[in-house]
N, C-alpha and C positions, 0 to 999 in steps of 0.2 A: 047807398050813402048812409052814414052813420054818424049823427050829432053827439058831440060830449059838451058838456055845459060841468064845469066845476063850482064849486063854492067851499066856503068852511075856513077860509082864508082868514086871515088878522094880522091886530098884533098879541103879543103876550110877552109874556117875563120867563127871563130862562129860569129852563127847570117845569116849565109848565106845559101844558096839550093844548094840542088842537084834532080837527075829526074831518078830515077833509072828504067831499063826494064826489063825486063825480055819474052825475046822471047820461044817462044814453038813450038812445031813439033813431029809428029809423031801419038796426034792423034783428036779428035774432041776436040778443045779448048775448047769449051762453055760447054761443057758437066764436063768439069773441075772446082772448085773451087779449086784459087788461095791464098796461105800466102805466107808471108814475113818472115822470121827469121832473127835475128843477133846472133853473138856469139862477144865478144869483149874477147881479149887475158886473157888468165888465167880465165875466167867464162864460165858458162854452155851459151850453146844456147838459147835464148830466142823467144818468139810471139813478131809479131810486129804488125801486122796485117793481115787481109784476106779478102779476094772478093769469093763471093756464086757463081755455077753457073750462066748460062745464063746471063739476064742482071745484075746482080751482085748485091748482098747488102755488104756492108761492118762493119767490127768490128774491134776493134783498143783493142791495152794495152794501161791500161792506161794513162802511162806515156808519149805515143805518138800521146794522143786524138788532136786534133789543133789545132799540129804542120806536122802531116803525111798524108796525103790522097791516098788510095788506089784507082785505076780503071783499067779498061779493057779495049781493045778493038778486041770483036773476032773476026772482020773482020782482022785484023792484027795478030790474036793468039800471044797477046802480054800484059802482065799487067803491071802496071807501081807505080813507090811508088815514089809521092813528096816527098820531105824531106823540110821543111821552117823551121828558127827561129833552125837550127844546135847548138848543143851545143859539147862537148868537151865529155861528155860521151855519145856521141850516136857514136862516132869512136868504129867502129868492123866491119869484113865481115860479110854484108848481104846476105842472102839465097833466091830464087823463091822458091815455091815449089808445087806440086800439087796432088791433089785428086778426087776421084770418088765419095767419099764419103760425107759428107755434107761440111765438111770442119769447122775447130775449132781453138783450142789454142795451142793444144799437137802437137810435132813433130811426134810420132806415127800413126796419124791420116793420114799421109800426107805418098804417095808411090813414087812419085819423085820429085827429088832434084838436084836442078843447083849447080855448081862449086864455085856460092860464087863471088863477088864484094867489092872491099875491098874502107869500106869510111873513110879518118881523118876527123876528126876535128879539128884545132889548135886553142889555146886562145890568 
């Protein structure tokens, strides 16, 4: 089993950052690739990005290339998702979530899942 507990969540004013975390436990972090999902009210859940095991390569949607950066640090078993340059549709709870497996875009792909961090955006 493997606990993710998120935080870093708010609100803020477009145009601005947030640092979101996402803590893990229970069991070899690095052996894990980490994503990101959002769901924003009334729509399906989305990718947002994801970190490969060890020391981690990253892949992004999209629409969140340049503005998101994903990284790790397993010394901490902790991944983290910058958010810069916030706009007003990126308000929805964001997901940790993690895998054994290579790690991708699909939620399927991914066997555990944090509680969810809830970020506004206001214009």
């Amino acid at each position: 089993q493997v606990q993710l507990v998120e935080s870093g969540g708010g609100l803020v004013q477009a145009g601005g950052s947030l640092r979101l975390s996402c803590a893990a436990s229970g069991r070899t972090f690095s052996n894990y690739a980490m994503g990101w999902f959002r769901q924003a009210p009334g729509k399906e859940r989305e990718f947002v990005a994801v970190i490969s095991r060890g020391e981690g390569s990253a892949y992004y949607a999209d629409s969140m290339k340049g503005r998101f950066t994903i990284s790790r640090d397993n010394a901490k078993n902790t991944v983290y998702l910058q958010m810069n340059s916030l706009r007003p549709e990126d308000t929805a709870v964001y997901y940790c979530a993690a895998t054994a497996r290579g790690g991708g875009s699909r939620m399927y792909e991914y066997t555990y899942w944090g509680q969810g961090t809830q970020v506004t955006v206001s214009s």
